[in-house]
C-alpha positions in Angstrom: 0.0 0.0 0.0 3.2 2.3 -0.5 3.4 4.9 -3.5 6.1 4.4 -5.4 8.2 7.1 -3.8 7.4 5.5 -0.3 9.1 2.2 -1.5 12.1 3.6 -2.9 12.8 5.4 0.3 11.6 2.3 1.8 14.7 0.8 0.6 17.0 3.5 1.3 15.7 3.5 5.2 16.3 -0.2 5.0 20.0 0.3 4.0 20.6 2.7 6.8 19.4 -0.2 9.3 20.9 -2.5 8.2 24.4 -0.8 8.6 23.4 0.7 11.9 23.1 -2.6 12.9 26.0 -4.2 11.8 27.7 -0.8 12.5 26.3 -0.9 16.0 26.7 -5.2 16.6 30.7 -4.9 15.9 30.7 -1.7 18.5 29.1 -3.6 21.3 31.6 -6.5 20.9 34.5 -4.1 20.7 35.5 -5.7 17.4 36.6 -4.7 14.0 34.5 -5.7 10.7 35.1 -8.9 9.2 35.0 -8.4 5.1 34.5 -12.0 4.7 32.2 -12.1 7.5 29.7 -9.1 6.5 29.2 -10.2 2.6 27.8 -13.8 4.4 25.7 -12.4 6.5 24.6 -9.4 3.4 24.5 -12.1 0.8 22.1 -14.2 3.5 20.2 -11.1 4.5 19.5 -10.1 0.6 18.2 -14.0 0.4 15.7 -13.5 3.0 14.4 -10.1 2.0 14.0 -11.3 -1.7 12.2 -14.3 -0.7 9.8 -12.4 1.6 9.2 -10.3 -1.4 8.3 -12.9 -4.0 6.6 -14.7 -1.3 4.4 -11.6 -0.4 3.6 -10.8 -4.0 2.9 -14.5 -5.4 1.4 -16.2 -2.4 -2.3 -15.7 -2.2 -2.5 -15.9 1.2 -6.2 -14.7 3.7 -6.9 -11.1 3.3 -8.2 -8.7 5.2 -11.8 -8.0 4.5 -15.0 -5.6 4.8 -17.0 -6.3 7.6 -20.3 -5.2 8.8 -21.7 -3.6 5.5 -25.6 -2.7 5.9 -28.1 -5.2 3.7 -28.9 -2.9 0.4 -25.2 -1.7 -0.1 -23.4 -3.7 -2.3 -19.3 -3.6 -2.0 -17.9 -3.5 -5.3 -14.1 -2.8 -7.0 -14.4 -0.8 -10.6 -10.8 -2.0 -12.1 -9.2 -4.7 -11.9 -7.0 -7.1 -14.4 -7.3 -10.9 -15.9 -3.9 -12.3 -17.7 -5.4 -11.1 -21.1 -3.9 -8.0 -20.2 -0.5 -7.3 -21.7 1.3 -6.7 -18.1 -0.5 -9.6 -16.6 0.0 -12.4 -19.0 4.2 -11.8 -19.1 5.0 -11.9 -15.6 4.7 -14.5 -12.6 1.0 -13.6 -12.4 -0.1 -15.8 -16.0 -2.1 -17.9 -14.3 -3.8 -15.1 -13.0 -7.5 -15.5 -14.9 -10.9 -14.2 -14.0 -11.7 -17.3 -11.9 -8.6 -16.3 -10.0 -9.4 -12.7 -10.4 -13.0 -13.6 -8.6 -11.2 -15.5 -5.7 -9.4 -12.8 -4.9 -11.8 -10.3 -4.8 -14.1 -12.8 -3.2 -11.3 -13.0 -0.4 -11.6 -9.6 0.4 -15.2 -9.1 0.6 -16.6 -8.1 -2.5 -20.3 -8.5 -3.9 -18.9 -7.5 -7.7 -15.8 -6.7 -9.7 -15.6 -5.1 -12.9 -12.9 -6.8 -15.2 -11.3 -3.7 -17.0 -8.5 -5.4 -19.1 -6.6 -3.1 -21.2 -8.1 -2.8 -25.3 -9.8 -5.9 -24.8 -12.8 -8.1 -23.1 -11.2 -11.6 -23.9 -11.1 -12.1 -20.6 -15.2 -11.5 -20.0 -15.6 -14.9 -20.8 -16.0 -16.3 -17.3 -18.1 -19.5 -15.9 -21.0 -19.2 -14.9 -22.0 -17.4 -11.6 -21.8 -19.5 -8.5 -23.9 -19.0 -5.5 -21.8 -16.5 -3.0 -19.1 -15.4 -5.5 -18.4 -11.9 -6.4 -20.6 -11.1 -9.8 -18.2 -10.1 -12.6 -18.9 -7.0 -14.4 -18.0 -6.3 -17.9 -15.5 -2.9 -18.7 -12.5 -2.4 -20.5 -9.5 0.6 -19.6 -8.9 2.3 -23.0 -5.4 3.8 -23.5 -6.1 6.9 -25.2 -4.5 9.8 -25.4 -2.0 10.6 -22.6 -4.7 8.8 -20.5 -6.3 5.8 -19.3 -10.1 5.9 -19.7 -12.2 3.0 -17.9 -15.5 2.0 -19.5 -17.8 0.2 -17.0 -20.9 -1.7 -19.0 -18.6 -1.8 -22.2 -18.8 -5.3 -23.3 -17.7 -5.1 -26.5 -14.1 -3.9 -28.4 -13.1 -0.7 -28.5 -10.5 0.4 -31.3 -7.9 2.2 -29.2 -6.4 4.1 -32.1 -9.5 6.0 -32.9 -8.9 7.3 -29.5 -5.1 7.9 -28.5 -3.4 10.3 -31.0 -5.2 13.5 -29.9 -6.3 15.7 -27.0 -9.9 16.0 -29.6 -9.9 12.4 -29.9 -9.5 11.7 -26.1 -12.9 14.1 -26.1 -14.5 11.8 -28.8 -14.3 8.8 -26.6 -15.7 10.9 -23.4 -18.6 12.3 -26.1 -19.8 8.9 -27.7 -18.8 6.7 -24.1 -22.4 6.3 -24.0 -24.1 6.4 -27.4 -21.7 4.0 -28.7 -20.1 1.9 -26.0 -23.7 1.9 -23.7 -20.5 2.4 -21.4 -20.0 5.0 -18.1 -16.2 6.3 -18.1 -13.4 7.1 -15.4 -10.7 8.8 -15.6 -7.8 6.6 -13.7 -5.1 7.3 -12.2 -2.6 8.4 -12.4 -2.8 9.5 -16.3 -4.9 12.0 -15.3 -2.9 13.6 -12.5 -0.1 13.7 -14.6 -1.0 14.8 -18.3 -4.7 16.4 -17.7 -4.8 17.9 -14.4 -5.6 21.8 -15.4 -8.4 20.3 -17.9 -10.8 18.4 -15.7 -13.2 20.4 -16.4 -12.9 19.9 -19.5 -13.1 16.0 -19.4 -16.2 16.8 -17.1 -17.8 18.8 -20.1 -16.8 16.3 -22.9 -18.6 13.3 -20.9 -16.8 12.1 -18.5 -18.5 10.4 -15.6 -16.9 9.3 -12.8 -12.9 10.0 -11.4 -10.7 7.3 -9.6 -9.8 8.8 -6.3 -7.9 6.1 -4.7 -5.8 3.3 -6.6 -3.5 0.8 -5.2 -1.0 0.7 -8.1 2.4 2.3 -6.5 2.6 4.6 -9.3 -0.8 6.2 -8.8 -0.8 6.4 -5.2 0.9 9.1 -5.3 -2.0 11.5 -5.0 -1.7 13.5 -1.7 -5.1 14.9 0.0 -4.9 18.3 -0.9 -5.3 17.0 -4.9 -7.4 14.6 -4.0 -9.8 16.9 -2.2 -9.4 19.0 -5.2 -11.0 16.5 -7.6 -13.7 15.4 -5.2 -14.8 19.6 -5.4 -14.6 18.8 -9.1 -16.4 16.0 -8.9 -18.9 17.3 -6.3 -19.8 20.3 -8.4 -20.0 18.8 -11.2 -22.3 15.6 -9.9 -19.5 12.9 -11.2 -18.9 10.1 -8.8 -15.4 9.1 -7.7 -14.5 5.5 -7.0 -11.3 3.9 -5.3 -10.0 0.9 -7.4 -7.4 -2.0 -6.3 -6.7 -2.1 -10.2 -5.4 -5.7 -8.9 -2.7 -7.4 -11.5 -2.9 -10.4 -9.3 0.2 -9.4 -7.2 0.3 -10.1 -3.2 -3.3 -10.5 -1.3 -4.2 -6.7 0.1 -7.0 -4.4 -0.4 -6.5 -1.0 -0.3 -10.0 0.3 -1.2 -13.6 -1.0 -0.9 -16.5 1.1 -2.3 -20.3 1.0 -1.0 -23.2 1.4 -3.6 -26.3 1.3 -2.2 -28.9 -0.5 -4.5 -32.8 -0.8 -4.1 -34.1 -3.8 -3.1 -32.6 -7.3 -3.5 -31.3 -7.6 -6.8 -30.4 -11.2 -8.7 -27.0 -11.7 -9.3 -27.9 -11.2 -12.7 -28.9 -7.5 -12.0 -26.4 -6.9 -9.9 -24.1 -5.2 -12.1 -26.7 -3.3 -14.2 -28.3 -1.9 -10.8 -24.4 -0.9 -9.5 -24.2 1.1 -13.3 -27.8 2.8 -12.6 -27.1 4.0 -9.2 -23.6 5.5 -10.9 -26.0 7.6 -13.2 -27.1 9.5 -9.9 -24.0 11.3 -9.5 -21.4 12.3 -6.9 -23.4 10.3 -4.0 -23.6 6.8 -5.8 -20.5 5.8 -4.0 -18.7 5.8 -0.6 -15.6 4.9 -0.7 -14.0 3.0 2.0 -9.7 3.6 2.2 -7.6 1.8 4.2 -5.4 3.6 6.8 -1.7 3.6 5.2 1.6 5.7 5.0 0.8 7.8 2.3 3.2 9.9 1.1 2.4 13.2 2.0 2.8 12.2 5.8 5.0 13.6 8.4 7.3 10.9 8.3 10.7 11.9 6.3 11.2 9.9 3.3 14.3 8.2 4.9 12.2 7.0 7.9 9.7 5.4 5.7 10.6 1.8 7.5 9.9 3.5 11.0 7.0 5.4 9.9 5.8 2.3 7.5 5.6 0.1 11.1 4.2 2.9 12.9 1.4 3.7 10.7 0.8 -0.3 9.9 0.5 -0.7 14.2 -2.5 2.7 14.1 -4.9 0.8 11.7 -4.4 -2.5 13.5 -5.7 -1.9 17.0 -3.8 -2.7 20.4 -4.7 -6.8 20.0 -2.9 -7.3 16.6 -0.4 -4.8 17.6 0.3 -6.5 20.9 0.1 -9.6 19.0 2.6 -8.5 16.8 5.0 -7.1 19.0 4.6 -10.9 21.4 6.2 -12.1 18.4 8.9 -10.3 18.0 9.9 -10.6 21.2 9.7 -14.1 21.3 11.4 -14.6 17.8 14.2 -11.8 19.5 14.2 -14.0 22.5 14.6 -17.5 21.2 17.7 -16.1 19.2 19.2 -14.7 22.4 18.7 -18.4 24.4 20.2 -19.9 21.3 23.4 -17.6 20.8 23.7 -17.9 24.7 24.0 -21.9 24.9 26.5 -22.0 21.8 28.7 -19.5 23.9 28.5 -21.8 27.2 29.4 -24.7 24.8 26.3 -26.2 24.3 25.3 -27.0 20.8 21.3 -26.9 20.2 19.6 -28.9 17.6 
């Protein structure tokens, strides 16, 4: 849940410990450093942190999920990713289809995901619904010009190139979204921030419908409050909604985002997405979005205390049992090293 400046600091933070402590271990035992000795114990500690890395991003481990949502709201996620998308299908995450897309969603505690797959719905073609599985909603993410345009209700292809050599023929797409998709479209992130953000109005006045907000991807979580506050007042005044996405790839097992759309009645799950696309028509109050509490990066931590402040924050959203839990573990991880590195100096050898 780090923006991409976060985890590059992150690193950086985690180079200063790591030579404060082997800095500070050779101090306390009034020795000098061993060069043999330290590239062992880098080269192991490199080991470990890759492997927790791949292990966190491939492992599709529980999740945390959205609890206690009122009967009529339905939690939903407007972007995510099957392997038909070009930076799906050639990593690790191939396998990583809309059944799988569904599981993971389905971990996390959502009623419906909308499968937004870059230029193309190949991967719409799903099984079909099972009872208490998230419904999948049809959309594609268009790359147009300088941007990324969602279409949510867009079942059918959409010829990119029509769309992405102009600022006019980004407008085209926002004009005829509707007419000729029978689609509702979202700016995402963080195109938008970075090439469009003194023309939002004028996206708003072309036909655009809705703004992302929040979205997990490192690269877009960049937005800091005061801009993000600045496109709900666009959005507000306007009557757009705004949305929070995970745009999951299929990487790691976290949720950053929920959203809450409040639909009339009890709906089928075969009208579950067309009632989520209605309610969208109403404007800025169709959604409430739900964020999780994170180090974002406009906090008062420093950049080169992202580790410390990347704990700290991580401890505030937890509460004092899975802190304290977290912390009995430490110590007993920290104290079953310190019993074993205590018996091999009195001689012992433990198995």
């Amino acid at each position: 849940m780090l923006s991409m400046s976060r985890l590059h600091e992150l690193l950086v933070g985690l180079v200063l410990v790591y030579l404060l402590w082997r800095i500070g271990r050779a101090f306390r035992r009034g020795r000098g450093l061993s060069l043999g000795g330290e590239l062992r114990t880098l080269t192991i500690t490199l080991v470990l942190f890759l492997g927790f890395l791949i292990t966190g991003a491939v492992w599709h481990r529980p999740m945390l999920a959205l609890a206690g949502v009122e009967p009529g709201e339905l939690v939903v996620d407007f972007h995510s990713h099957t392997n038909v998308s070009h930076d799906v299908r050639n990593t690790w995450m191939r396998g990583f289809d809309t059944e799988a897309n569904r599981r993971w969603h389905k971990r996390a505690g959502f009623d419906a995901v909308f499968i937004t797959d870059h230029n193309t719905v190949a991967g719409l073609k799903v099984p079909s619904q099972r009872p208490n599985q998230p419904v999948i909603c049809p959309g594609i993410e268009v790359s147009a010009w300088r941007s990324h345009i969602v279409l949510l209700g867009d079942s059918l292809p959409v010829d990119r190139s029509r769309y992405n050599h102009s600022l006019d023929a980004l407008l085209t797409l926002l004009r005829v979204s509707d007419s000729t998709y029978g689609a509702l479209s979202v700016a995402s992130l963080p195109e938008y921030r970075r090439n469009h953000w003194g023309r939002l109005d004028t996206l708003v006045a072309a036909g655009l419908d809705g703004f992302e907000i929040v979205n997990a991807a490192p690269k877009a979580n960049e937005l800091v409050r005061p801009d993000r506050d600045s496109v709900i007042r666009v959005a507000h005044s306007r009557n757009r909604f705004v949305v929070g996405v995970n745009d999951s790839h299929g990487w790691g097992a976290t949720s950053m985002v929920w959203n809450l759309v409040r639909v009339t009645g009890t709906q089928p799950d075969s009208d579950k997405c067309g009632a989520i696309l209605r309610r969208l028509q109403d404007g800025f109050g169709a959604v409430q979005v739900i964020e999780r509490h994170r180090l974002r990066p406009d906090d008062w931590w420093p950049m080169w205390l992202t580790p410390v402040g990347l704990v700290w924050e991580t401890w505030r959203s937890m509460g004092w049992p899975l802190t304290a839990a977290w912390i009995a573990w430490i110590w007993v991880l920290a104290g079953a090293g310190a019993m074993r590195r205590s018996s091999s100096a009195s001689g012992l050898v433990v198995e």
